[in-house]
VEXDOSE-247429 format. One line per 3 residues: number of its first residue (from 1); their letters; for each residue x, y, z of N, C-alpha, C, CB. Coordinates in steps of 0.05 Angstrom, whole numbers. Glycine has a CB too. Layout:
% residues N
NUM = a = X:Y:Z:X:Y:Z:X:Y:Z:X:Y:Z  ...
END
This chain:
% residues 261
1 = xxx = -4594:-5315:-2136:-4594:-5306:-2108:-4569:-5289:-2102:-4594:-5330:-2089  -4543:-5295:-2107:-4527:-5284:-2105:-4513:-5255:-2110:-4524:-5297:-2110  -4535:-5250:-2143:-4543:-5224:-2153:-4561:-5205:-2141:-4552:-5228:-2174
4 = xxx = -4564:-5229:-2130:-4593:-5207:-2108:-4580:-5189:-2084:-4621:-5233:-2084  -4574:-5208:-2069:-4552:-5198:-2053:-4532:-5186:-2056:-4544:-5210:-2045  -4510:-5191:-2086:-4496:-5156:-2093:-4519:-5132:-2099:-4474:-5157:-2128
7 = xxx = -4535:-5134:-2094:-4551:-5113:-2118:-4561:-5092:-2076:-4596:-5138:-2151  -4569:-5117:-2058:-4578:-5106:-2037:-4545:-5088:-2028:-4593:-5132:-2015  -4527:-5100:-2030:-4503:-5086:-2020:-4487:-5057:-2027:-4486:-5104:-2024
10 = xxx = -4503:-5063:-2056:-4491:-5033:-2071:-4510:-5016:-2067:-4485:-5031:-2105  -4532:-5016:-2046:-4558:-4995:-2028:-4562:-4981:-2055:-4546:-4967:-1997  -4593:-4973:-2051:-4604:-4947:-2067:-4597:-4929:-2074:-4617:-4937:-2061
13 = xxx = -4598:-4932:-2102:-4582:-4909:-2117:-4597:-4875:-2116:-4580:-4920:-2150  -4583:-4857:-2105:-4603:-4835:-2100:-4606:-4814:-2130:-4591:-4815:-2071  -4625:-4807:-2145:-4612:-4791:-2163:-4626:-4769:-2156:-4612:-4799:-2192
16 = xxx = -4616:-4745:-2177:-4626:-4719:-2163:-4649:-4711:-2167:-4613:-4699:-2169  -4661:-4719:-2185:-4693:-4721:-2182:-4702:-4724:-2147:-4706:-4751:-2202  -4692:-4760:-2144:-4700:-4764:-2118:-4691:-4747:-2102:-4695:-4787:-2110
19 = xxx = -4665:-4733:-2099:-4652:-4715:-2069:-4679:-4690:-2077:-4605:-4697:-2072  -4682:-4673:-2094:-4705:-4662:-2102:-4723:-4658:-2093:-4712:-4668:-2114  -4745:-4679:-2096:-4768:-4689:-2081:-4769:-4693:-2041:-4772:-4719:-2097
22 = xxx = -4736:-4691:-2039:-4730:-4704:-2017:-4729:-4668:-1999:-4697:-4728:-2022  -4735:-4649:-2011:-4729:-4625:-1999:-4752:-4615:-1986:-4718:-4606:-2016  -4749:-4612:-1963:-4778:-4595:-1945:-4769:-4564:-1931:-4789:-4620:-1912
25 = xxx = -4790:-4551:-1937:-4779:-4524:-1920:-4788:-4530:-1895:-4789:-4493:-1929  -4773:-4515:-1878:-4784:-4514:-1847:-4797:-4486:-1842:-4757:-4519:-1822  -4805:-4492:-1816:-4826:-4460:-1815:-4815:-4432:-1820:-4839:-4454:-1786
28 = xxx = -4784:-4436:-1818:-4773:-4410:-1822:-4757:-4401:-1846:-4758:-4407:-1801  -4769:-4421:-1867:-4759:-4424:-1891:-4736:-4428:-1892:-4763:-4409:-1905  -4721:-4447:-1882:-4694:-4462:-1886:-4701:-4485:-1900:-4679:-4470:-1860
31 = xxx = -4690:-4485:-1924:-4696:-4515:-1936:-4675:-4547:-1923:-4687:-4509:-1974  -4690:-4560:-1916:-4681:-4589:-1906:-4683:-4617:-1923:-4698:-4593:-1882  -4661:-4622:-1933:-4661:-4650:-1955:-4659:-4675:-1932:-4627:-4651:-1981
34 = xxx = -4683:-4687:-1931:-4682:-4711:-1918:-4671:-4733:-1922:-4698:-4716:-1917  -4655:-4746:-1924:-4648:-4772:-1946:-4654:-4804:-1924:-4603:-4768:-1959  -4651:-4791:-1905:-4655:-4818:-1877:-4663:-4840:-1891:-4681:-4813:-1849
37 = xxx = -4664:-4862:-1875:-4672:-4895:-1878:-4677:-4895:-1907:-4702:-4906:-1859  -4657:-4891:-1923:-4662:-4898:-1953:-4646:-4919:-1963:-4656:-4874:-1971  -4627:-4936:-1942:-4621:-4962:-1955:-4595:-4947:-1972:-4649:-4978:-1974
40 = xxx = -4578:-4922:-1967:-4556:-4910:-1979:-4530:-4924:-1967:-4557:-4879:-1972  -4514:-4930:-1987:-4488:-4936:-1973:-4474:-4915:-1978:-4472:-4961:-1981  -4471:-4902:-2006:-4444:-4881:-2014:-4453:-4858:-2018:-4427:-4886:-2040
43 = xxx = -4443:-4837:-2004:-4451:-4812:-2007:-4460:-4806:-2032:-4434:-4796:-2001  -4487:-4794:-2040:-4490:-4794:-2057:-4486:-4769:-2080:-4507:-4803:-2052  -4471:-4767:-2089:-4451:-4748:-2109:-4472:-4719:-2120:-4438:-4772:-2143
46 = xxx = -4493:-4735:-2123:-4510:-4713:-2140:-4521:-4692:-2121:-4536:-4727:-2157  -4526:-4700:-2088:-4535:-4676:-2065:-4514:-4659:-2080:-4529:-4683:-2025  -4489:-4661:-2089:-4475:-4626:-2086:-4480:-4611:-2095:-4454:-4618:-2089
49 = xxx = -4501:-4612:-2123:-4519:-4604:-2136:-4537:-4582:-2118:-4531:-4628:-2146  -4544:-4591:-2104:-4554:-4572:-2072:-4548:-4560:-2053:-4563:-4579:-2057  -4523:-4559:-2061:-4509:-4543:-2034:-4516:-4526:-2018:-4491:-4532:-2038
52 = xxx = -4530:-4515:-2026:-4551:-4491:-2016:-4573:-4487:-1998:-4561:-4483:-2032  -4571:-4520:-1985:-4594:-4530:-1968:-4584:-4519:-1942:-4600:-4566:-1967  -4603:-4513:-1915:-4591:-4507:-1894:-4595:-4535:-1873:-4603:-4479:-1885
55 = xxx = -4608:-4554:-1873:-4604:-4570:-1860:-4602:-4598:-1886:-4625:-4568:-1835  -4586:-4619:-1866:-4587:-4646:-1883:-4582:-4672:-1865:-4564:-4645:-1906  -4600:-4681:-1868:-4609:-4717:-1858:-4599:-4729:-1871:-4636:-4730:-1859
58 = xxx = -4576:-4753:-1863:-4570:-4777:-1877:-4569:-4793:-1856:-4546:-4777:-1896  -4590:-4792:-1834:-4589:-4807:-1815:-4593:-4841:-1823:-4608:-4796:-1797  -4592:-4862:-1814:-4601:-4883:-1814:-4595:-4909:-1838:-4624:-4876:-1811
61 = xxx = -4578:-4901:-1851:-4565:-4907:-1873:-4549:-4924:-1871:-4556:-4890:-1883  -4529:-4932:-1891:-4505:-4949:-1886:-4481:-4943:-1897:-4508:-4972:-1893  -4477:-4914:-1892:-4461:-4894:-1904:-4422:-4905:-1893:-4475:-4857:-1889
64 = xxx = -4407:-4909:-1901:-4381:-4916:-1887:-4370:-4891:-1895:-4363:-4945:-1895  -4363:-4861:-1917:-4346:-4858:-1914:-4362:-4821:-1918:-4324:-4877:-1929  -4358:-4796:-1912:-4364:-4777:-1920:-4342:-4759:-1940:-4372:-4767:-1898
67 = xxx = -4352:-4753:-1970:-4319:-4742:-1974:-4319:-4711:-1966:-4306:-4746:-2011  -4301:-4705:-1984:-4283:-4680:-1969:-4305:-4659:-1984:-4241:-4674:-1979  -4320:-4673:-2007:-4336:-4648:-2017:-4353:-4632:-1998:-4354:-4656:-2038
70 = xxx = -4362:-4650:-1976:-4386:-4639:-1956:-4377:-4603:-1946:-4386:-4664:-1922  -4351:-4604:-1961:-4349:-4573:-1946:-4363:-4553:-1969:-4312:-4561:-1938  -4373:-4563:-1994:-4385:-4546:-2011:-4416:-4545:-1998:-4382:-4558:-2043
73 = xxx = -4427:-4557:-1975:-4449:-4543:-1964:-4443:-4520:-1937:-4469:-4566:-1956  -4430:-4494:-1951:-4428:-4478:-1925:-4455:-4463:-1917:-4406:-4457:-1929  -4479:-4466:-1924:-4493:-4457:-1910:-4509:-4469:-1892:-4502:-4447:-1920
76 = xxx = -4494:-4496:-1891:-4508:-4524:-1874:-4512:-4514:-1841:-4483:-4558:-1874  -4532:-4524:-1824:-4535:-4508:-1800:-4536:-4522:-1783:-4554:-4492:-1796  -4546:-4565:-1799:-4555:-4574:-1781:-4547:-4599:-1795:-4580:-4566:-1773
79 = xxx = -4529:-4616:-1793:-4522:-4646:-1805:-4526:-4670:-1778:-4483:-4646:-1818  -4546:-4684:-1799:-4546:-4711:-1782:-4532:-4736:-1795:-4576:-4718:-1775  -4523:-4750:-1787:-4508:-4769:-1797:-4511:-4800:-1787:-4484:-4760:-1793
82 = xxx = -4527:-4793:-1765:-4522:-4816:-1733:-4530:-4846:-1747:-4552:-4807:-1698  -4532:-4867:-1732:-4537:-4895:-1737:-4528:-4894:-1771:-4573:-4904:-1728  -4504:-4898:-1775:-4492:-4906:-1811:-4469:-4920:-1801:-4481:-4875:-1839
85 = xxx = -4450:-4925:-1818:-4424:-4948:-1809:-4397:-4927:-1820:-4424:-4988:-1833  -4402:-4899:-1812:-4385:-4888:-1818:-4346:-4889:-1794:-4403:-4862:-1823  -4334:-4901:-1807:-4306:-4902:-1791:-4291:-4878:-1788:-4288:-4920:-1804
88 = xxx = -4292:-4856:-1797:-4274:-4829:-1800:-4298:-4812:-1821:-4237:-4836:-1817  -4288:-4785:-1810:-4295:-4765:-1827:-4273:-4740:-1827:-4322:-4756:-1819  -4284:-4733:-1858:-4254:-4709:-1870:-4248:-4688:-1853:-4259:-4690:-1901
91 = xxx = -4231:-4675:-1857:-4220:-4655:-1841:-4239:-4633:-1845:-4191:-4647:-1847  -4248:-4633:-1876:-4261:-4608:-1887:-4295:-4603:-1866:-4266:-4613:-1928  -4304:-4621:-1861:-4323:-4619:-1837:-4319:-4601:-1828:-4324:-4636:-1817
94 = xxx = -4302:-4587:-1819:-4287:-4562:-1796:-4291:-4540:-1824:-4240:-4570:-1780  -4298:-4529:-1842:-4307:-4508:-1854:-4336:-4502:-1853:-4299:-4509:-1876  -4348:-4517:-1842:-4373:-4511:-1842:-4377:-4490:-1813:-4391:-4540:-1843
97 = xxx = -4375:-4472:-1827:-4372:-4457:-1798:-4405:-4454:-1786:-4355:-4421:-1804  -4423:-4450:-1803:-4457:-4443:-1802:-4465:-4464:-1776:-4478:-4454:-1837  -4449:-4494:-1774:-4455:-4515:-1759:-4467:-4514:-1737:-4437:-4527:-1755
100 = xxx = -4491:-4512:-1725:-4492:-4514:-1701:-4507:-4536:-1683:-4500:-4494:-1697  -4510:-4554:-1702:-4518:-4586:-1703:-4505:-4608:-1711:-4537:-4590:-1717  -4492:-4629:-1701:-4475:-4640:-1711:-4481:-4675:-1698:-4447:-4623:-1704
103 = xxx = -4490:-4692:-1709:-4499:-4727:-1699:-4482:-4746:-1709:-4531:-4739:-1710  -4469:-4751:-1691:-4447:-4772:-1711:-4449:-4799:-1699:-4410:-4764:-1710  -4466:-4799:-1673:-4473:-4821:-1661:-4471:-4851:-1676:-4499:-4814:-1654
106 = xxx = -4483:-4875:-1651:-4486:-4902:-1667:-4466:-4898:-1699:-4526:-4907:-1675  -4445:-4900:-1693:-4431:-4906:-1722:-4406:-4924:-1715:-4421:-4876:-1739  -4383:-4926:-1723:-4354:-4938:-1721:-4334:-4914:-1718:-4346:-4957:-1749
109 = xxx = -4343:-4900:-1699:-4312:-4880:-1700:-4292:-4881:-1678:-4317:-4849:-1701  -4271:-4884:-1684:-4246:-4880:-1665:-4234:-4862:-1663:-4229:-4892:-1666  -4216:-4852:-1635:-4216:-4828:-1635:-4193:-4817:-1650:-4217:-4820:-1610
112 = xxx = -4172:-4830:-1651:-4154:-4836:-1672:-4173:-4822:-1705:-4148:-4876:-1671  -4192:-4837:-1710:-4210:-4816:-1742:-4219:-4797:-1739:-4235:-4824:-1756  -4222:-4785:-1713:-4235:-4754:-1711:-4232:-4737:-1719:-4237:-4743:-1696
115 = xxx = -4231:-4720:-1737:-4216:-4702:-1740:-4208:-4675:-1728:-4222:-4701:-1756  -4184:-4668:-1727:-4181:-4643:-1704:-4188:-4622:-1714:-4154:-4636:-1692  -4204:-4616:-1742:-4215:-4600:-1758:-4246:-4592:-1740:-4217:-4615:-1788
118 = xxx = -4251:-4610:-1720:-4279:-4609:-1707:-4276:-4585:-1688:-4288:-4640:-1690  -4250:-4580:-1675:-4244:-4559:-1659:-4254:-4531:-1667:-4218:-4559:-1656  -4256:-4523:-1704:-4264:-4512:-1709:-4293:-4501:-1723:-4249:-4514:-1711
121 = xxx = -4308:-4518:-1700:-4341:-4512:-1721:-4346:-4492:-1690:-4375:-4553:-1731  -4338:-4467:-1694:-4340:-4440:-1676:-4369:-4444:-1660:-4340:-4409:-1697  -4390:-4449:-1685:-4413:-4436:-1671:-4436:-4470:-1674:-4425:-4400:-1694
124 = xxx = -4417:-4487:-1659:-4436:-4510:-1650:-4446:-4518:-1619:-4421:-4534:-1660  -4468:-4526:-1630:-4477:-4516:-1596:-4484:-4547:-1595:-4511:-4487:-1586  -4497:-4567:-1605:-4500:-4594:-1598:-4488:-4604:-1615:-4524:-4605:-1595
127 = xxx = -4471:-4633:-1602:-4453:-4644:-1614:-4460:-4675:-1603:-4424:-4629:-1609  -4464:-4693:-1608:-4475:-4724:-1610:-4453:-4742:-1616:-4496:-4729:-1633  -4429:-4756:-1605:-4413:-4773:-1601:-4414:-4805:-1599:-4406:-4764:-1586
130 = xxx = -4437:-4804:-1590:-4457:-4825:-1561:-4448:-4845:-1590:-4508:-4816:-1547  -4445:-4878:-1573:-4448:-4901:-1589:-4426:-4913:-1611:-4471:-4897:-1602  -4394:-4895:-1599:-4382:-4902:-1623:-4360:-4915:-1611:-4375:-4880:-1642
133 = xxx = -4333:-4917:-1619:-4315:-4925:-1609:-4294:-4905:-1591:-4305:-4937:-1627  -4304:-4894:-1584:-4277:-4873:-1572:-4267:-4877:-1540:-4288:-4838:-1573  -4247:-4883:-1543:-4226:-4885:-1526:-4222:-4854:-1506:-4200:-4893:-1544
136 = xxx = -4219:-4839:-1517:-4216:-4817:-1505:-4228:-4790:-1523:-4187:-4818:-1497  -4230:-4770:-1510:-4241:-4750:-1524:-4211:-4722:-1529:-4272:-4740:-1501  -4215:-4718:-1547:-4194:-4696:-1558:-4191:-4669:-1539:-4205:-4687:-1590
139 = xxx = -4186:-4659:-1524:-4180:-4635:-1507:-4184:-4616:-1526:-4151:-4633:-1493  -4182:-4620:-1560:-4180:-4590:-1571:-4213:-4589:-1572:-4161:-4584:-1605  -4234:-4607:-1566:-4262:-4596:-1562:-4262:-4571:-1543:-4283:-4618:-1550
142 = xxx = -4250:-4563:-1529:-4248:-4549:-1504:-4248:-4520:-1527:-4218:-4559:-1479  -4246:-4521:-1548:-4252:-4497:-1564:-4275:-4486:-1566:-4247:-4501:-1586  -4291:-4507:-1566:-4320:-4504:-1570:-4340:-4486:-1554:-4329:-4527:-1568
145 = xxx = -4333:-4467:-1551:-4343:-4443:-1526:-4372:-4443:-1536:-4325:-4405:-1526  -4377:-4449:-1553:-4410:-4443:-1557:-4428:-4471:-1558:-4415:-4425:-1588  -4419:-4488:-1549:-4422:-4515:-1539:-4438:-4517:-1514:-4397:-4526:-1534
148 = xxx = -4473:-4528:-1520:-4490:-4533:-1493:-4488:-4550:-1492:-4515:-4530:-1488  -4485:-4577:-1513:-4502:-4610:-1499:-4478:-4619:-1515:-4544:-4625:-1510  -4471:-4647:-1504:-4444:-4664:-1511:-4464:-4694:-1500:-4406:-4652:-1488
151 = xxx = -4467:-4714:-1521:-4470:-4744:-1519:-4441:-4755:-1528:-4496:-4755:-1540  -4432:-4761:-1499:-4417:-4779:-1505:-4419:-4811:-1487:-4392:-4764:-1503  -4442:-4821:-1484:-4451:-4852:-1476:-4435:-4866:-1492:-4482:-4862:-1482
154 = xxx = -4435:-4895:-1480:-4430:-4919:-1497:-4414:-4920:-1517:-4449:-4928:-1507  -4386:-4905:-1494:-4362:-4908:-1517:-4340:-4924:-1497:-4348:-4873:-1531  -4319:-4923:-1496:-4300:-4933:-1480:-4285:-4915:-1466:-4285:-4948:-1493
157 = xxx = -4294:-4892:-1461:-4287:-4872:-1441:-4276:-4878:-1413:-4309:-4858:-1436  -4250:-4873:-1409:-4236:-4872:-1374:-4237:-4851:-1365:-4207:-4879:-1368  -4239:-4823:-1381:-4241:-4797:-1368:-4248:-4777:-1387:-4217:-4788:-1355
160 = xxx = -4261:-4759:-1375:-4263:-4732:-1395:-4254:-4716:-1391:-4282:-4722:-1401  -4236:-4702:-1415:-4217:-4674:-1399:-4232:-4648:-1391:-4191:-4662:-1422  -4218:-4631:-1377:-4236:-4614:-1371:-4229:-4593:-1384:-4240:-4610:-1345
163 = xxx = -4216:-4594:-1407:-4225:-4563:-1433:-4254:-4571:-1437:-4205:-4561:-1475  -4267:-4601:-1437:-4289:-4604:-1442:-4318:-4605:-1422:-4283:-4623:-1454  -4302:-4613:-1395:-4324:-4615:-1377:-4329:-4581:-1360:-4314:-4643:-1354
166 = xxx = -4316:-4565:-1366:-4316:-4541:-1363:-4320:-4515:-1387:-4294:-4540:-1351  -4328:-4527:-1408:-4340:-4506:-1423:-4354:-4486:-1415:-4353:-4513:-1437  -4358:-4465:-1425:-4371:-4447:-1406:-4406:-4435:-1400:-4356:-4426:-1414
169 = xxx = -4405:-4452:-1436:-4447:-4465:-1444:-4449:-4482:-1439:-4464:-4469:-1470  -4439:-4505:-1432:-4444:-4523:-1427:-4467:-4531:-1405:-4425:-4529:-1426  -4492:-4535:-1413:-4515:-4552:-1394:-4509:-4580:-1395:-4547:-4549:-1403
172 = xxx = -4516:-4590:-1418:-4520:-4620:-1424:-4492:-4634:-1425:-4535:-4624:-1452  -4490:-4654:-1398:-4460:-4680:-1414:-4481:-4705:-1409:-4418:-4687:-1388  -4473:-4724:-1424:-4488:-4748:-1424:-4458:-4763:-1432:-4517:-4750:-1447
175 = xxx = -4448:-4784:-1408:-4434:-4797:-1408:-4429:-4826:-1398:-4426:-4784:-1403  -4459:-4828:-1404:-4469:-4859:-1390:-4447:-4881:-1400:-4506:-4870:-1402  -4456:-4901:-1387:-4448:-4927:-1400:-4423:-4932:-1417:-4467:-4933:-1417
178 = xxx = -4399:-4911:-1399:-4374:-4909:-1400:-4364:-4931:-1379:-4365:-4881:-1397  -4332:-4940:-1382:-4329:-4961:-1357:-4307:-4932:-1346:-4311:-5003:-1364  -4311:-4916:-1339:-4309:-4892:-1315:-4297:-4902:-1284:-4344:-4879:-1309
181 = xxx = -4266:-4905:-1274:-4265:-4913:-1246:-4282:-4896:-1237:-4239:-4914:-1233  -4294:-4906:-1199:-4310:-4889:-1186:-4306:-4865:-1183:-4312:-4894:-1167  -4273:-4869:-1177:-4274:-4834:-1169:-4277:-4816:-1198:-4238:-4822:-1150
184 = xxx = -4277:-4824:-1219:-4281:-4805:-1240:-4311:-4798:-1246:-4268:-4816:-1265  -4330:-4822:-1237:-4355:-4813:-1244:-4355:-4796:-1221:-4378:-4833:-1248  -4353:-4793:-1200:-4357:-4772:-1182:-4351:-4743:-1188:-4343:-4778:-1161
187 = xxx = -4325:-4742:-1206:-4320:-4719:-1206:-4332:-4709:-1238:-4290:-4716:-1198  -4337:-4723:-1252:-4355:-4712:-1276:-4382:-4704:-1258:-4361:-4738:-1304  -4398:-4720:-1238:-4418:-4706:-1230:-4414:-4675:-1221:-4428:-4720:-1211
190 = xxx = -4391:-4675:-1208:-4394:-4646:-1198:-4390:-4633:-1210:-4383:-4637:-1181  -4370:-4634:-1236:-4362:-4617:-1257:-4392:-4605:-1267:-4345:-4635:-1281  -4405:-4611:-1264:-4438:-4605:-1284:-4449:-4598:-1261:-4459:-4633:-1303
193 = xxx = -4447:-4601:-1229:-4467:-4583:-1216:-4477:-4555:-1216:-4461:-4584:-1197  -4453:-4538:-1229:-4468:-4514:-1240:-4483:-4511:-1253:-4460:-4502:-1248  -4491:-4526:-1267:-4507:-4518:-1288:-4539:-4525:-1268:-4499:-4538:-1321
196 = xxx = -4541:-4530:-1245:-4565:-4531:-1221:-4560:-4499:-1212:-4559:-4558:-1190  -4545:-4483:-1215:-4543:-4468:-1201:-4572:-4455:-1187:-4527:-4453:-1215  -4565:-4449:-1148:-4593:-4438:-1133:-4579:-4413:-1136:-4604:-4449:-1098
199 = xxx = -4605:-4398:-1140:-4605:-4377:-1133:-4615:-4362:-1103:-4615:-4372:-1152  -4606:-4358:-1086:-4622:-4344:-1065:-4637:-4309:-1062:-4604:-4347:-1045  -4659:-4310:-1054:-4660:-4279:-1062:-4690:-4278:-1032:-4673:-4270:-1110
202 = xxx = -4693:-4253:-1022:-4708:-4249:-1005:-4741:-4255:-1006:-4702:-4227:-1003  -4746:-4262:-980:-4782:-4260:-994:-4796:-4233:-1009:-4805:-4265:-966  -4783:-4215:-992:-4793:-4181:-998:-4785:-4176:-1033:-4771:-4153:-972
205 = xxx = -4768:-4190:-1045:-4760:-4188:-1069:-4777:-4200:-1084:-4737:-4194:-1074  -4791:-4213:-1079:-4812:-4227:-1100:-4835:-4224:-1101:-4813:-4250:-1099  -4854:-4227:-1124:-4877:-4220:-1122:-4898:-4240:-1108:-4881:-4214:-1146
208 = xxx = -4922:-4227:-1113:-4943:-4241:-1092:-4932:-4280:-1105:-4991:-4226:-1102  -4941:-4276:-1136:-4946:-4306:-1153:-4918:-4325:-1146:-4949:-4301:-1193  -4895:-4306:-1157:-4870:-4320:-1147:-4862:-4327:-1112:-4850:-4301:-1160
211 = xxx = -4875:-4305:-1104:-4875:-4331:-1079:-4885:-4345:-1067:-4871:-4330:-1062  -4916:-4339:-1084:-4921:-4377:-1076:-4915:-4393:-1083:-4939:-4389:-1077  -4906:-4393:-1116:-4893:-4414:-1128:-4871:-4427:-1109:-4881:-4405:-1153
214 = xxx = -4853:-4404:-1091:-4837:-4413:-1079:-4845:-4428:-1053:-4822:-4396:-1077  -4861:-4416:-1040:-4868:-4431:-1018:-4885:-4459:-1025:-4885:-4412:-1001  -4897:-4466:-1050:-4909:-4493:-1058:-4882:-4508:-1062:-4929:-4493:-1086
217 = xxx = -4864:-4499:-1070:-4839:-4516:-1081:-4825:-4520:-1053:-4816:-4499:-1106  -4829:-4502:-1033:-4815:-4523:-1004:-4827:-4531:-990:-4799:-4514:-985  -4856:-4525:-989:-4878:-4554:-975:-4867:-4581:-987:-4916:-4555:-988
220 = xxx = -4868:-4577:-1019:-4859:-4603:-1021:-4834:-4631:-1018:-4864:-4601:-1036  -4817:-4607:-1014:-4798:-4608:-1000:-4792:-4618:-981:-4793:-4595:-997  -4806:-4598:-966:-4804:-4620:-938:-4818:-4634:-933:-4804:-4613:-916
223 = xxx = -4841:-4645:-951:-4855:-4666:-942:-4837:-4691:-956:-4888:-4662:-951  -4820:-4688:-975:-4802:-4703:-985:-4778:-4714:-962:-4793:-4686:-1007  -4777:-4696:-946:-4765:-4696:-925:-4771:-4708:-899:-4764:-4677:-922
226 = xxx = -4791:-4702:-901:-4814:-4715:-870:-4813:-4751:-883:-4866:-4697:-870  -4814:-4755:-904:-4827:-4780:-913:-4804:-4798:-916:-4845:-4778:-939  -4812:-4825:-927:-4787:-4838:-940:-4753:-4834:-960:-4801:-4850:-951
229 = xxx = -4737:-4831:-954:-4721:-4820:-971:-4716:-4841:-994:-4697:-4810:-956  -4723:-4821:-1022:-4726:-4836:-1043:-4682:-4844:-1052:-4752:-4813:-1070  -4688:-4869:-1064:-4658:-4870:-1071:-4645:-4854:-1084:-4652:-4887:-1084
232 = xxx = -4616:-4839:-1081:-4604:-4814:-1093:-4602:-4818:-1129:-4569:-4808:-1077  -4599:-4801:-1147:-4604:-4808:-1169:-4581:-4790:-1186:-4635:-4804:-1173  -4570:-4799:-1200:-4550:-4799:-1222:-4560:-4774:-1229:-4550:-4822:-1246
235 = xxx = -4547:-4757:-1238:-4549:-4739:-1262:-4569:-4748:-1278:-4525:-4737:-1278  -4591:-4732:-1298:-4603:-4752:-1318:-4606:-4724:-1343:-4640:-4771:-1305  -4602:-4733:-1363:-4600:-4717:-1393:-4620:-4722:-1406:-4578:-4723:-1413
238 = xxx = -4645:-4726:-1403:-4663:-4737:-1423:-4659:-4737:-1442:-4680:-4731:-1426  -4653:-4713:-1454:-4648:-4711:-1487:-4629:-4721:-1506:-4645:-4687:-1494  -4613:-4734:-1476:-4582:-4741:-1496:-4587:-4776:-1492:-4540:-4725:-1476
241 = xxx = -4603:-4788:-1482:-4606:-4814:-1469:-4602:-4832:-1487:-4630:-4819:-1456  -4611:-4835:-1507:-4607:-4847:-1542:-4608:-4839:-1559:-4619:-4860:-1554  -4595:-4862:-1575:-4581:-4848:-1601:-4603:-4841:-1626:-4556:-4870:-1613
244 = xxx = -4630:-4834:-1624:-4644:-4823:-1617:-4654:-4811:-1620:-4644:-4819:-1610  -4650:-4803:-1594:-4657:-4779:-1584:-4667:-4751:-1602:-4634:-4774:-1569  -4636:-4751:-1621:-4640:-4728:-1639:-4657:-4732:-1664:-4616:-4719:-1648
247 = xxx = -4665:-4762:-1667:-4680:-4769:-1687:-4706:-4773:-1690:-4672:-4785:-1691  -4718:-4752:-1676:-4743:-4752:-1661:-4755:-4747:-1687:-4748:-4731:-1634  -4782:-4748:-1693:-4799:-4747:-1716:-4798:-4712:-1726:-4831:-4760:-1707
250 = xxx = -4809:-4700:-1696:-4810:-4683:-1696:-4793:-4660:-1685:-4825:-4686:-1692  -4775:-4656:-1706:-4747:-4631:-1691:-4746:-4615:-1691:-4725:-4626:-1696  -4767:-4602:-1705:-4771:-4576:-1708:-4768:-4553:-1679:-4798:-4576:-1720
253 = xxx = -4775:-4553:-1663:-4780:-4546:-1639:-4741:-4536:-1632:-4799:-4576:-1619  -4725:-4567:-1639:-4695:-4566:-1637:-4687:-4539:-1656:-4680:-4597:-1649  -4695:-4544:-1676:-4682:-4527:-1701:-4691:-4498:-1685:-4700:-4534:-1740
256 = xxx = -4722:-4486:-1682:-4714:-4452:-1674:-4713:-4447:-1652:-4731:-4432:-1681  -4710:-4473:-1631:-4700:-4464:-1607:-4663:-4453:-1616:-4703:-4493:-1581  -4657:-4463:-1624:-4628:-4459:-1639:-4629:-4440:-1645:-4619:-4471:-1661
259 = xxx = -4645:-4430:-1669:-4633:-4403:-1686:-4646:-4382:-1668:-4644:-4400:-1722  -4656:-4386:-1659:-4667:-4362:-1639:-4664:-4362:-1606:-4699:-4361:-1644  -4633:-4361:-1611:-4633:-4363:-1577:-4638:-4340:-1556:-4607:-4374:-1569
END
């Protein structure tokens, strides 16, 4: 029994045959090495063999440590990592410049292990935090000018700085299930009201279709108005809501909304 149980602890051994078999193209011919829910604890040495992949899954695993080789995949576009027991990752992370996907979610990280090497993935636009240990968030994210969506839920957050809550792509923050004093969740809400931005523009400016669209959208309105007032409602991120979220079956849709913005 006891053998059994070292044998479950030292996880599935991946060899390169298996990473191999493990490769799918996507519709726009980017090759993607899946490795997810494979029962992996240690990075497995032989992927570098592949470096040449543009996306890579090691979601769901029981990965604790990433080494420094991961910077020999520079044409990586899209790394998932989320739900593993990883505590820190290398500095070299920050050469992947191609990055514009990044899940580090559900794991063990403190902010203390982050590396400030993350300041530099230029051209990342979603970045997944959500579910770890962080105390506070690093101000040098505020680099991240090409930054839409930020999960940072269900960490131990008291505030978020605003190199970060003022990015200048920024749509998406997801910052649930932080212990946030009041007045801070207040002011993270407003920090993101731009991204509602109204536009006003004349009736004579619009066409026949667009203004009925408009005039159906303030009947309802004010019948929203006339009627019971429904309770006011939080900010809501759908996409960032769990950890998840990004682990949807089907991502494809994520991937060329990306490359083709």
């Amino acid at each position: 029994m006891a053998k059994g149980k070292a044998k479950d602890q030292k996880g599935k051994k991946i060899t390169l045959k298996i990473a191999k078999n493990s490769i799918r193209i996507s519709s726009d011919g980017g090759r993607r090495l899946d490795l997810s829910k494979m029962g992996i604890t240690t990075f497995p040495k032989c992927i570098l063999k592949l470096a040449d992949i543009d996306e890579l899954d090691l979601s769901r695993n029981m990965i604790k440590k990433i080494p420094s080789s991961i910077q020999k995949f520079q044409k990586l576009r899209w790394l998932d990592l989320h739900s593993n027991k990883l505590e820190e990752l290398p500095g070299a992370i920050g050469t992947l410049q191609n990055l514009f996907y990044l899940n580090i979610c559900n794991n063990k990280l403190t902010t203390k292990n982050l590396p400030e090497e993350l300041n530099l993935l230029k051209n990342l636009r979603i970045l997944n935090l959500g579910l770890n240990c962080l105390d506070s968030i690093p101000t040098s994210l505020g680099a991240l000018k090409e930054l839409k969506e930020i999960g940072l839920f269900d960490n131990t957050l008291t505030t978020i700085p605003n190199s970060v809550k003022k990015l200048p792509k920024l749509k998406k923050l997801n910052a649930e299930r932080n212990p946030f004093p009041d007045s801070t969740k207040k002011e993270h809400a407003d920090s993101i009201k731009r991204i509602q931005t109204l536009y006003l523009v004349q009736e004579k400016d619009l066409c026949c279709s667009c203004l009925k669209v408009c005039q159906d959208e303030r009947d309802k309105l004010n019948k929203l108005k006339n009627g019971t007032p429904s309770p006011s409602k939080k900010p809501s991120f759908p996409l960032l809501l769990t950890p998840n979220s990004f682990a949807k079956d089907n991502q494809e849709e994520w991937r060329l909304r990306e490359k083709h913005p």
